[in-house]
N, C-alpha and C positions, 0 to 999 in steps of 0.2 A: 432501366426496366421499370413499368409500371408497378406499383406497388397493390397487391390486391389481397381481399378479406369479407371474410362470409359477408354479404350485404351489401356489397361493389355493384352497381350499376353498371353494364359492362356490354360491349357488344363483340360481335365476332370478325375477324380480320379479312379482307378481300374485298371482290367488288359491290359485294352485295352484303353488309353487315348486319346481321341480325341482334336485334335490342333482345336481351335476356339482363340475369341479377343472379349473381353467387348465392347456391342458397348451402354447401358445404364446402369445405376441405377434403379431399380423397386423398391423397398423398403429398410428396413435397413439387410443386410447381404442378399441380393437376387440382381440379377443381369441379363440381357437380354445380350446373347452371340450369336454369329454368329461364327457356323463353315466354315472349307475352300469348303464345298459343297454347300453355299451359304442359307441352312436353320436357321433359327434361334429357340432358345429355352430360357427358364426360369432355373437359374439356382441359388443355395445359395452359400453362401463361403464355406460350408465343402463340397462342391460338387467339386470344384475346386481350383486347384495346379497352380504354376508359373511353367512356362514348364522348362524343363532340360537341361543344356547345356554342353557343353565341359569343360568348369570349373570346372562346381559342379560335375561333374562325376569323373573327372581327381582329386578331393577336397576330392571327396567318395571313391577314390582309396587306396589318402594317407593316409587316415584315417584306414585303415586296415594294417597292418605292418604285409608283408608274410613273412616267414621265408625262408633262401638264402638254397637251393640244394647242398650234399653234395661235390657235383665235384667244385663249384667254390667254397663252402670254402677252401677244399683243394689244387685247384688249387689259389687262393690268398696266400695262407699258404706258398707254392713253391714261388711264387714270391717274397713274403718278405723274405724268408730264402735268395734268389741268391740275392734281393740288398742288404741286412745288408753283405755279405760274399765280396761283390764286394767292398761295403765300408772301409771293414778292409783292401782290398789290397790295396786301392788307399791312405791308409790315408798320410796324408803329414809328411815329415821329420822336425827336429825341424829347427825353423826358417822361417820356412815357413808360410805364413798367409794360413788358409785353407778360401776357397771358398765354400758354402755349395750349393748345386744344388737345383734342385724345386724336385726332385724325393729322395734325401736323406732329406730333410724336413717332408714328409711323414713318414719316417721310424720313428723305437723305440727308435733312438740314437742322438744325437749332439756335434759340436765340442765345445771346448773348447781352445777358442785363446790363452789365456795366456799357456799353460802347451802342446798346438798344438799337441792334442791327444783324442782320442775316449771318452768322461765320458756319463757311463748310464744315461739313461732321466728316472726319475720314472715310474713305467706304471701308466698308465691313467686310472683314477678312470670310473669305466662302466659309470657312470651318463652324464660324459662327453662322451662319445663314441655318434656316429652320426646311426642311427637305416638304416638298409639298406634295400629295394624293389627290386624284382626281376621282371623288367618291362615286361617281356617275358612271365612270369605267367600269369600277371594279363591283357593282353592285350585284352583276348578273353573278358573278366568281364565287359570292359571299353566299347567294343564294345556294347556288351548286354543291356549298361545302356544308350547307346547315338543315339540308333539305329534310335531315331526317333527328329534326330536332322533335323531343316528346312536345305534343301539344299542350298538354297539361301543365307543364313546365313555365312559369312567368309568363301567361296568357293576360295578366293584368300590367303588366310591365314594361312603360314604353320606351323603347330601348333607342337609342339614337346613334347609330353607325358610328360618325361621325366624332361624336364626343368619345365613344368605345376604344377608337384608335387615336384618339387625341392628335386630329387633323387640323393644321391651319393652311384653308385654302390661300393665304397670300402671302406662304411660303413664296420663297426665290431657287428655285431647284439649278445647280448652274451644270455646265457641261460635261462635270468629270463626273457628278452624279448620276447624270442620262446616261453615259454610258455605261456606269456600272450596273444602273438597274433594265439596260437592255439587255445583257451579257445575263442578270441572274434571270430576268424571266427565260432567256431563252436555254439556257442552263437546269431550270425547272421543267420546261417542256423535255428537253432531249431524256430528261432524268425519268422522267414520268412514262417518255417512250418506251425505255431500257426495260423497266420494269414487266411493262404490261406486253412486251413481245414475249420477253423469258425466254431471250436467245441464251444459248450455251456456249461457252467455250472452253474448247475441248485441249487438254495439254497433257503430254506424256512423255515419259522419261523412263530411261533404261537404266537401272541402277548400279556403280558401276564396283561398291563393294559385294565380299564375298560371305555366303553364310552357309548350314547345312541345307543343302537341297537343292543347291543352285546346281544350274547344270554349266559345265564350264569348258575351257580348252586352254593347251598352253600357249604361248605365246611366242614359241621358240618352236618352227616346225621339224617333224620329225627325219632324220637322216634320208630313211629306205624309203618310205612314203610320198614326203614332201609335203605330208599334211600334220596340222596338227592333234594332238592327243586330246580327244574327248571323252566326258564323262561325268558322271555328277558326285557332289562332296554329299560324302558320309558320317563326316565327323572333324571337330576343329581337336588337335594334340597340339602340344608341350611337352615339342621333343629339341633335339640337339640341334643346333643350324652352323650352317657353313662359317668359314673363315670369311672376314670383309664385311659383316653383318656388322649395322649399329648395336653398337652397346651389348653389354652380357653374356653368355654363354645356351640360354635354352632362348624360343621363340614362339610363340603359335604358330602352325604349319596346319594344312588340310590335306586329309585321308578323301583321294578319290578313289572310286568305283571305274572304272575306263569302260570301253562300250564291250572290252575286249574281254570283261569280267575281272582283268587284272586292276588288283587296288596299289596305287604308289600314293607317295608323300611331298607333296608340293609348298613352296612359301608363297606368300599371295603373290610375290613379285613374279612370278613364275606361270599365274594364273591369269584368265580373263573371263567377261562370262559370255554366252556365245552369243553371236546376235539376233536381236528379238527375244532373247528370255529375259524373264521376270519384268516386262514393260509393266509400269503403273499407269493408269490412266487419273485425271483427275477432270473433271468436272463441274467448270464454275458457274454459277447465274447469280442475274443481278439482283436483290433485294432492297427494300425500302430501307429496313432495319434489322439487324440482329441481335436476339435477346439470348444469354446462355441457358439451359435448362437447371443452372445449380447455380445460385448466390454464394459466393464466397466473402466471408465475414472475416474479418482480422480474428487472433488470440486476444483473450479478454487480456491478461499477462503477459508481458514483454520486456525483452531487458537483461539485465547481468543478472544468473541465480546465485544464490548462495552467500551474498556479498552482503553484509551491513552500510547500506548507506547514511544510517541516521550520523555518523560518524562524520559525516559533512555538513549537518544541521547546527545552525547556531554558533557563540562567537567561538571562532577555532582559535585557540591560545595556546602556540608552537612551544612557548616554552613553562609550560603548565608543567606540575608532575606527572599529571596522568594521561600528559598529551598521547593518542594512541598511532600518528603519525601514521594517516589515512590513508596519504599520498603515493606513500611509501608499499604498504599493504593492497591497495587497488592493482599495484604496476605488476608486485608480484604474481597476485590471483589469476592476472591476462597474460601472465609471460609465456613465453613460448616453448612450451613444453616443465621438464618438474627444474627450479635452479639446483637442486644438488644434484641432480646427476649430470647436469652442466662444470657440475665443481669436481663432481668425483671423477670423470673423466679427462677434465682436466690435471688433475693430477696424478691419472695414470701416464700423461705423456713428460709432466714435471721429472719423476720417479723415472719415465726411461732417460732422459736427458742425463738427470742425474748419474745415473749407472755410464755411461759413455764421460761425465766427467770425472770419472774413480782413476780412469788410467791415463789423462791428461792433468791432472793434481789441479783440477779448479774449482772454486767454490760452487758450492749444490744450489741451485733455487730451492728457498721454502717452499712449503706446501699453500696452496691458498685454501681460505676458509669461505663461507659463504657470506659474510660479512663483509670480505673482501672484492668479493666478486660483484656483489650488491651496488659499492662502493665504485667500482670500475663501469659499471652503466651510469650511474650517476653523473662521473667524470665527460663520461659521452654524451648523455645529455643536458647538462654544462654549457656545450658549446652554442646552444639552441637560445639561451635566455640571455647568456653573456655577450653576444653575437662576437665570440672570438673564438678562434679555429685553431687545433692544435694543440697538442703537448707541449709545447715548446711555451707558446702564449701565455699557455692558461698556467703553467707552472712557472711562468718567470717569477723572480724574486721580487720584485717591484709590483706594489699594489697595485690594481685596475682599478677603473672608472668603468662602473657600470651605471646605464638611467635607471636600473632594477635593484628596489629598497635589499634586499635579502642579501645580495649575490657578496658584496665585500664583508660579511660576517664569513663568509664559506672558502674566499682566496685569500690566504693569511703567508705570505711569503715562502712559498714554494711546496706549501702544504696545503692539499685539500680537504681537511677534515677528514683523519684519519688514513689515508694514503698519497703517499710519498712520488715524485716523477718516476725515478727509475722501477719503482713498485707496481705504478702503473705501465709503463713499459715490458714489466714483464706480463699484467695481465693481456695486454693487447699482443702478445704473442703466441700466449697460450690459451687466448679465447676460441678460435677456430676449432682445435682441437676437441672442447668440449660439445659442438654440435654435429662428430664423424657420425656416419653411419658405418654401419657393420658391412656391406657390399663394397667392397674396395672395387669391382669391377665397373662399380657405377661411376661415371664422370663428375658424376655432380654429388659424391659421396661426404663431401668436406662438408655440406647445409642440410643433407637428408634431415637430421632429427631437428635440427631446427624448422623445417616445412611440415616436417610429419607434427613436429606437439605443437605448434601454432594450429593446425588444423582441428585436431584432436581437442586440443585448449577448449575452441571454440564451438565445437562439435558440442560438446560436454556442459559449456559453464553458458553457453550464450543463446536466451530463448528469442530467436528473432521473429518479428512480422511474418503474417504468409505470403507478401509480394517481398521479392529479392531481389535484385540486380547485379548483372555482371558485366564487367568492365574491363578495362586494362590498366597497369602496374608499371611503373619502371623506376629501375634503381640507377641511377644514373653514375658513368662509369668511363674515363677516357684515358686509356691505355697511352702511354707515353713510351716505351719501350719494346712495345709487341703488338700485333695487331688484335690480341682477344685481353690480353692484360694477366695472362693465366687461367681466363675463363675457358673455360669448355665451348662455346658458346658467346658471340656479342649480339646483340639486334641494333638494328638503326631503324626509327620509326620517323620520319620528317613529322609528321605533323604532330606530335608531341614537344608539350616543351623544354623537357629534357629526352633529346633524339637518342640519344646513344646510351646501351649499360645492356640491364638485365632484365628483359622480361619477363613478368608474371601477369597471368590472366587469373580477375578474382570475381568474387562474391559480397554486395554488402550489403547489410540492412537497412535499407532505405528510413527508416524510422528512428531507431539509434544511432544508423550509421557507424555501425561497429564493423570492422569488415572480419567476414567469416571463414571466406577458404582461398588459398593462395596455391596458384602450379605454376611452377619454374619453366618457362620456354625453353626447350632444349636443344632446338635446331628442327630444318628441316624433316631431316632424314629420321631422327629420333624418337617425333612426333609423328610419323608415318607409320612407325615400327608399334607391334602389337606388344613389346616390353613395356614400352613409356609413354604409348599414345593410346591405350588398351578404347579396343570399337576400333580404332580409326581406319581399320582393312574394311569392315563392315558397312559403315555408314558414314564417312568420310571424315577430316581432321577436326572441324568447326563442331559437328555436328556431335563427334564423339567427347568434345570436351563439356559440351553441356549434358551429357548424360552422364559422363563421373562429377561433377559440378554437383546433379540434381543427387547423385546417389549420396556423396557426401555432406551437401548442406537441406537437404531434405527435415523436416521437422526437428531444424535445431535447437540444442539447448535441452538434451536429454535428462540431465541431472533435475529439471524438474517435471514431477508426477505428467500432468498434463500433456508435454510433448512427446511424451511414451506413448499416452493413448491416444494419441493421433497419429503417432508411428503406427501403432499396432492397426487401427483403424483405417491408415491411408487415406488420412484426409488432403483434398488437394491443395497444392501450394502454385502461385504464380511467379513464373523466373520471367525478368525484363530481361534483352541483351540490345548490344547496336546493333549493325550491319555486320559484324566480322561474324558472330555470332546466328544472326535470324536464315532462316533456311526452310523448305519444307522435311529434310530430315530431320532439322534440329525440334521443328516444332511437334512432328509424329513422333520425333525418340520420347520426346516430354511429353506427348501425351500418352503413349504406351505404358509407361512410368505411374499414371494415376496423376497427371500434374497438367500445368499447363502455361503458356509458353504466349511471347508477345514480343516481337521486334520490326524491324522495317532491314526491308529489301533491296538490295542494290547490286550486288555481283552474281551472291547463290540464287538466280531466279528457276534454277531447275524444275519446272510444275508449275509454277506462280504466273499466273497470267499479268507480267509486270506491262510488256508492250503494248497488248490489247488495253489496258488502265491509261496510260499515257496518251496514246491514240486517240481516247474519246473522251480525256480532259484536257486534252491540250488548248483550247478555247474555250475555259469553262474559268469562271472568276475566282475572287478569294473567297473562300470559306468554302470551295463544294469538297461534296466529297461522294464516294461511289461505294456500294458492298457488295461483294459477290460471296455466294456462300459454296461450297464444296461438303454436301449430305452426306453423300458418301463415306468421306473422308474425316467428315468432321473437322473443318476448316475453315477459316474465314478471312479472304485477302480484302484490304482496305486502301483506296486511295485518296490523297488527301491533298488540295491546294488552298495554301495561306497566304499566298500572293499572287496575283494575275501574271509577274512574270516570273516567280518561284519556279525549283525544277516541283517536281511531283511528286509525291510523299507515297511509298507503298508499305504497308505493315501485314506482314500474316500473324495471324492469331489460331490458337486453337480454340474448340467452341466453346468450353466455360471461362474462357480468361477475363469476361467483359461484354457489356452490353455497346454497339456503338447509339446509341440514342444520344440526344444533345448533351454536351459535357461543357466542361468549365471553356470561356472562348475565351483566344489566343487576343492579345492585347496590339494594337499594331500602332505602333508610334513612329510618328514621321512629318517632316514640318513642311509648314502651308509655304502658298507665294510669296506672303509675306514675312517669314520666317519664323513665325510661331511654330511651335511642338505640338501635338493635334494626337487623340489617341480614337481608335476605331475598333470597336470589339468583333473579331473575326470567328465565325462559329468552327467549334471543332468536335468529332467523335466525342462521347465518353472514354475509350477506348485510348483514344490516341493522347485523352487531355490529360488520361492517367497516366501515360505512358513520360511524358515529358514531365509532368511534375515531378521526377525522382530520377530522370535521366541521367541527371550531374550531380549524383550522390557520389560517384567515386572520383569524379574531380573535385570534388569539394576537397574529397578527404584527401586528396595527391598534394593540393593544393596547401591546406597549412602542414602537410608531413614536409612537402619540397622546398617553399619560399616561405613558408610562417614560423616555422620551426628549422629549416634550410640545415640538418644534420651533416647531410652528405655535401654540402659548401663548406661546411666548418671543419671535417674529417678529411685532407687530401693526405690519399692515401696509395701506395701502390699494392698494397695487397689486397687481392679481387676477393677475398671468404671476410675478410674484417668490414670490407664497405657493405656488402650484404647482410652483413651484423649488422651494422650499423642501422641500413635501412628497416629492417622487422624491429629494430630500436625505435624505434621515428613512429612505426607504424601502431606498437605496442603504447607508447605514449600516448597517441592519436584515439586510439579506441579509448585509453582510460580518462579521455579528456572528457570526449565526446559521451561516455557514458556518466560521467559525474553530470554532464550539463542535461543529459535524458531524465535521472534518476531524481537530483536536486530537485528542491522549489525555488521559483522566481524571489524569495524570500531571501536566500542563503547566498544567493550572489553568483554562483557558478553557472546559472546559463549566460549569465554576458561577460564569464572571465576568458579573455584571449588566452590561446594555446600557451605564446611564450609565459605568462604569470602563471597557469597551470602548472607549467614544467616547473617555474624556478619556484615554485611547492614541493615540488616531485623530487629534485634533484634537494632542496634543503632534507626533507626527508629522509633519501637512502644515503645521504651523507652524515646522517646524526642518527639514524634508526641503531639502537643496542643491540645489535647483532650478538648471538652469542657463539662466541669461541668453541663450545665444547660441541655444537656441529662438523667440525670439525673432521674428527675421524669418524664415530659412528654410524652416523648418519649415510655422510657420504662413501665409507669405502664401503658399506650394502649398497646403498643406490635407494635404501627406503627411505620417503619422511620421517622424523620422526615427534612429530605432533601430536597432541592426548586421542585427537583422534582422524581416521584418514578413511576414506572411500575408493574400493579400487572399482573399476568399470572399462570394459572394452566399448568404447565409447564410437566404435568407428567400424562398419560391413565391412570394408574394404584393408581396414590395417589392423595385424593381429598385435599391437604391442597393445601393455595394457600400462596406463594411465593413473596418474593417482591424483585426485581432487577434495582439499584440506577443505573441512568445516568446523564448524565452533563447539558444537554438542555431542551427539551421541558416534560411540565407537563402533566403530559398522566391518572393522576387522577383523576377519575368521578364521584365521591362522597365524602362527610364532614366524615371519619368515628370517629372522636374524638365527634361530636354531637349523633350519633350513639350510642359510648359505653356510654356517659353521662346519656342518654336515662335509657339504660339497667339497668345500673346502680342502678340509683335510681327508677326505676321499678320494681327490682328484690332482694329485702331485706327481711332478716328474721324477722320471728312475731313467736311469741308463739299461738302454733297449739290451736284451737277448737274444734278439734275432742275431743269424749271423747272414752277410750276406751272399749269394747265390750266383751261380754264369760260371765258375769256372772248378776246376780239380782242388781241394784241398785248402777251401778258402776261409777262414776263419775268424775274418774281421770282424766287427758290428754292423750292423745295415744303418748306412746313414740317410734321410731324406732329406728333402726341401718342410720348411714349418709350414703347417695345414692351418695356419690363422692367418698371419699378415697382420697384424695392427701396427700399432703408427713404433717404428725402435724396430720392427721385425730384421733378422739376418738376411734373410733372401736375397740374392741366390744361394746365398752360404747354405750346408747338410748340416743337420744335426744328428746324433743320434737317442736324443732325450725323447722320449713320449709318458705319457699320462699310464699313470698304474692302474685306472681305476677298472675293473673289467670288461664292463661294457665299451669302454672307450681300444679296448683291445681287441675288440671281437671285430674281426674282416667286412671293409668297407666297399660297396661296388663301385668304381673307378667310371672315367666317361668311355674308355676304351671295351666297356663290357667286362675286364679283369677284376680283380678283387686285389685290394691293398689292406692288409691286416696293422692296426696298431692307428692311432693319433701320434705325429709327431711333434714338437714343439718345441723351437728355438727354446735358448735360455733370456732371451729377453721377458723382465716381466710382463710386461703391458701382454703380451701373448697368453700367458700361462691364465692372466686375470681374468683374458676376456673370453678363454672356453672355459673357465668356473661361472664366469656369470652367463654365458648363453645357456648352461648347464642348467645354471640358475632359474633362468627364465624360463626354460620349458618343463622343469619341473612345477614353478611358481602356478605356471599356466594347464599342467595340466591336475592341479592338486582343485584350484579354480571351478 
């Protein structure tokens, strides 16, 4: 978009432009101009153009390459024939030095001093040939274009066409040229037609999720009638859903209104809407250009907050005293989620193991510390620098040969700097454990908190760019014994190149290339359902994943001042996606949002006039391209061809995402007759040239997680929760590489340090960092940091847990919570219940139930008849049956009894907050 300021010479857009000059600013993209009639008027930037001069016309000349009239190439063809013939007569006798002239330099020939005689010059490859303009053509065109040049303006200045476009009439235009430049005149005319009819094309769609207001009917007709149940939705509840329902226990369901007056309660599977309601119409026409009404500027600030990086400046000397082992310290900052409650929960399932081995007389596993646990990612990422795979390997007794200086200080005959094979065997058993989630009903409960504080992580510590990208993920994953591996869930994507595993759809920062927000693919069915695919009844699968996408990674990087007020502010952000992604819902949910939205079209053409695009560039050259705009709607479809036999490029955009005015051109490389490599600059959008420069930011980043760093080749594994560990291992890396090489200067070395000598940094690091022991229990059995000083923040709309992010200086803590759980603690202990139980004459047992927790040791199905003393916890609970069940009960397993003192915990934490 034009750039324009009080004093811009400027005229007005359409057939007939009026010369006026900015003489204020009114607001932002609006402007007070004064024509040469002396009136003044209000105008916006897409109202107004930089006026046209002699250059840029004589620029728009050269830019079309006419094809040369058969009479001068024939007659050029005669004059080369009479000087090469004129040449062979004059040639010199031997002995003679021959002179070569400025008119036989031009010809097909040259002399040859030594042998003082004619030797052929190979012909000149087309590529090199010089393209020729037949100034005499185009001169009426040039007129047409400058007609309304200021007279005043270089009246004394005699301008020469010719030299302007730097024309040489005995250029050799050959025939693949002709036809390119007959294809783009006639590709400029059709273009120029499009415009100036401002034909419409008219597209509509009946939308086929459901919302309040819709009017709808069932789907299943009615017994007595034969017809079905109509009526319109009143309201969306979260209430109880049938048996056979993916995943959970409640669901969103819709409150209708029936015609009948009666209100019943429907799941959207149940539902349709009827037809002909709620059609959208949209409306597109073609335009020259489109300019957004709002400029969107990056953050002055970007980047990892909170973090010291000078700690990477200068000579790093590992075994300094006061080495502060950076490596080590970055990996933690980005981990995913807080490591001691990683640690503390892991040894709540140690402790139940333990209890189970009291009455089989075998030894107890230690408790791990976080040192140890440290130490156990290290091991895993080991396998990345060492490029050897395995427990087994990497702990043989017999030294390794590695090409990487560090690696054999760290493999010392069966010990890896401070932990032991079978030591490490037990962490890799009890790593899963430490990322459960509290919903045991959830499938995918074994990774919850691993997905939740990688998000959260990122939400919190990482201020990214305001243009985003989303992409696709996979953990790669091949079941040998079952067809999911114990997944929940497998995907197979062919054109991936790792097909098989786990997918996740993410978010990255195209500038850091840190990636921000990860969703676990759940299947089909799961991701249809309003539990785990939340929008997706509304506004369809695709469409509803980039609207929790935007709600999540929207003005990331909260922990500094600045992205808060832009939160608070709603300033807009741009999300890039591919095709699985771009959509017209997906682009109106993001722009409802305050945001805006830029992908290309290929399956979801719902409203998008793809066919009509296709249809009238199907004989249109490389570099055209088409804009239609939707006013309306505030929209804008683009069509784009980069090669004459390319398929056809369609991108919707929303209206501030981008100007499409001339952008960076596509480079097109491709070699001559002669087999030379030949590059040709292919014009493209702004729009679109933004859009690929960051397209394969999250290939990049797949790229050194999978084959540069190749975790998941070095870990074969059959447990399906440890390779997904693994993988947010790999990815966790990836970001701390990737942000060292952001943050550094070109001075310090680390923007050209490959991943693998990163890591084998990373892993010397957490193998030699002084972890201290006495984290051990305090820390860990609260679940609090405990650092001089700590930051708590609900760092996330969407997830109530709350988060704790470690800084250097001031203590920002506003409550005791170790007196807290102390509290809870011994508040909330089991007794042997008083109830007696009920049903029959004279019964006087204990009432025994099922335990009301479930964690990982739970008895279940086994009755206990222990429950919690604590009052409130005794007071009658409402049951799904509508009943009331008085009392919490609660196996004698610990892990149970621990984990309703800390949800106890927590929601008092949260509501003290």
């Amino acid at each position: 978009m034009a750039a324009f300021k009080v004093g811009s010479k400027v005229e007005t857009r359409g057939k007939n432009p009026r010369k006026c000059t900015i003489v204020d600013a009114i607001a932002k993209a609006e402007w007070l101009v004064e024509f040469e009639d002396g009136t003044t008027e209000n105008k916006t930037s897409n109202q107004l153009q930089n006026r046209k001069t002699l250059a840029e016309a004589a620029k728009k000349v050269a830019a079309i390459i006419l094809t040369p009239s058969k009479k001068k190439r024939k007659s050029r063809q005669r004059k080369d024939d009479d000087v090469s013939s004129k040449s062979d007569e004059d040639s010199p006798s031997d002995g003679d030095t021959p002179v070569q002239s400025k008119d036989d330099r031009s010809t097909s020939s040259s002399y040859n001093s030594e042998e003082s005689e004619l030797t052929p010059r190979p012909p000149t490859p087309p590529s090199a040939e010089r393209e020729e303009v037949v100034v005499e053509d185009v001169v009426e065109e040039v007129e047409d274009d400058i007609n309304d040049e200021d007279p005043d303006e270089g009246e004394n200045e005699d301008v020469n066409l010719a030299e302007t476009m730097h024309i040489d009439e005995a250029a050799v235009v050959d025939e693949d040229t002709e036809r390119r430049n007959a294809r783009k005149r006639k590709y400029l005319q059709e273009k120029i037609k499009l415009i100036e009819e401002a034909e419409e094309i008219v597209k509509r769609i009946q939308p086929k999720g459901l919302e309040v207001g819709a009017l709808v009917e069932t789907r299943k007709k009615d017994a007595d009638t034969n017809e079905p149940e109509r009526g319109m939705i009143v309201e969306k509840v979260w209430a109880e859903k049938g048996a056979g329902a993916a995943g959970g226990k409640k669901q969103y369901m819709w409150k209708v209104r029936l015609n009948s007056g009666e209100e019943k309660i429907f799941t959207s599977h149940q539902l349709k809407r009827q037809d002909g309601e709620g059609i959208r119409k949209y409306v597109w026409q073609v335009v020259e250009t489109h300019y957004p009404d709002e400029n969107n500027f990056d953050y002055d600030e970007i980047g990892v907050v909170g973090f010291d990086f000078s700690m990477f400046e200068g000579n790093i000397d590992c075994e300094a005293p006061d080495y502060k082992y950076p490596f080590a310290q970055l990996f933690q900052y980005l981990f995913p989620g807080d490591p001691r409650e990683v640690v503390r929960r892991m040894n709540i399932a140690v402790r139940v193991e333990n209890a189970k081995k009291v009455s089989n007389n075998k030894k107890n596993t230690k408790e791990f510390s976080l040192g140890e646990v440290m130490r156990g990612f290290g091991v895993i990422l080991l396998a990345g620098p060492a490029e050897i795979g395995g427990a087994e390997k990497l702990f043989n007794k017999e030294k390794k040969k590695s090409p990487h200086a560090n690696l054999p200080k760290m493999i010392v005959r069966g010990k890896i700097e401070g932990i032991s094979h079978p030591r490490f065997e037990e962490f890799k058993r009890y790593l899963p454990s430490g990322f459960e989630g509290d919903d045991k009903t959830d499938p995918w409960y074994r990774i919850n908190r691993l997905i939740e504080g990688f998000n959260s992580n990122r939400k919190f510590k990482v201020a990214a760019s305001r243009k985003k990208v989303m992409d696709e993920l996979m953990s790669a994953y091949r079941p040998r014994t079952s067809v999911t591996g114990g997944l929940p869930n497998i995907s197979y994507i062919q054109r991936k190149p790792e097909p098989l595993g786990s997918e996740f759809k993410v978010v990255v920062c195209p500038i850091t290339k840190i990636m921000l927000f990860v969703e676990i693919q759940r299947g089909k069915d799961a991701m249809n359902s309003d539990e785990y695919g939340k929008y997706s009844s509304e506004i369809g699968v695709t469409a509803a994943f980039v609207k929790r996408a935007v709600e999540q990674v929207a003005h990331c990087g909260t922990k500094h001042p600045a992205r808060r007020e832009s939160a608070e502010d709603n300033e807009r952000e741009v999300f890039h996606g591919d095709s699985w992604f771009a959509s017209i819902n997906a682009a109106q949910s993001c722009q409802d949002m305050g945001h805006d939205f830029v992908g290309p079209v290929k399956t979801n053409t719902a409203g998008f006039p793809k066919e009509e695009i296709e249809a009238i560039m199907k004989d249109w050259p490389s570099g055209s391209s088409i804009v239609l705009e939707d006013k309306e709607n505030k929209l804008v479809a683009i069509g784009y061809k980069y090669s004459l036999r390319s398929k056809i490029l369609s991108f919707i955009s929303t209206w501030n995402a981008g100007s499409t005015g001339e952008g960076k051109p596509y480079i097109a490389r491709f070699p001559d007759k002669h087999g030379n490599m030949c590059e040709r600059e292919v014009d493209r959008p702004e729009l679109i040239s933004d859009y690929f420069d960051d397209s394969d930011v999250v290939d990049s980043h797949n790229k050194s997680r999978q084959f540069d760093l190749a975790l998941e080749k070095g870990w074969r594994t059959t447990d399906c929760w440890f390779r997904l560990i693994t993988t947010f291992t790999g990815i966790t890396a990836t970001d701390s590489w990737n942000a060292t090489r952001f943050h550094c200067t070109k001075e310090s070395g680390f923007q050209d340090m490959s991943i693998k000598r990163f890591t084998e940094c990373l892993v010397y690091d957490l193998l030699n960092k002084p972890w201290e022991d006495s984290e051990r229990r305090d820390a860990i059995v609260l679940g609090v940091p405990v650092e001089d000083s700590v930051e708590c923040s609900l760092v996330s709309p969407t997830h109530s847990e709350i988060s704790w992010g470690s800084t250097n200086s001031t203590v920002v803590s506003r409550f005791d919570d170790s007196a807290l759980y102390k509290q809870i603690k011994s508040s909330h202990k089991l007794v042997q219940t008083e109830r007696k139980m009920s049903g029959g004459s004279g019964r006087s047992d204990r009432t025994r139930r099922t335990c009301s927790i479930g964690a990982t040791g739970c008895t279940k199905p086994k009755k206990t008849s222990l429950e919690c003393m604590h009052p409130d916890c005794m007071k009658g609970v409402k049951k799904r049956n509508s009943n009331y069940s008085e009392g919490i009960f609660i196996c004698k397993n610990p892990g149970c009894l621990e984990q309703h003192q800390l949800q106890v915990f927590t929601d008092a934490r949260r509501a003290r907050h």
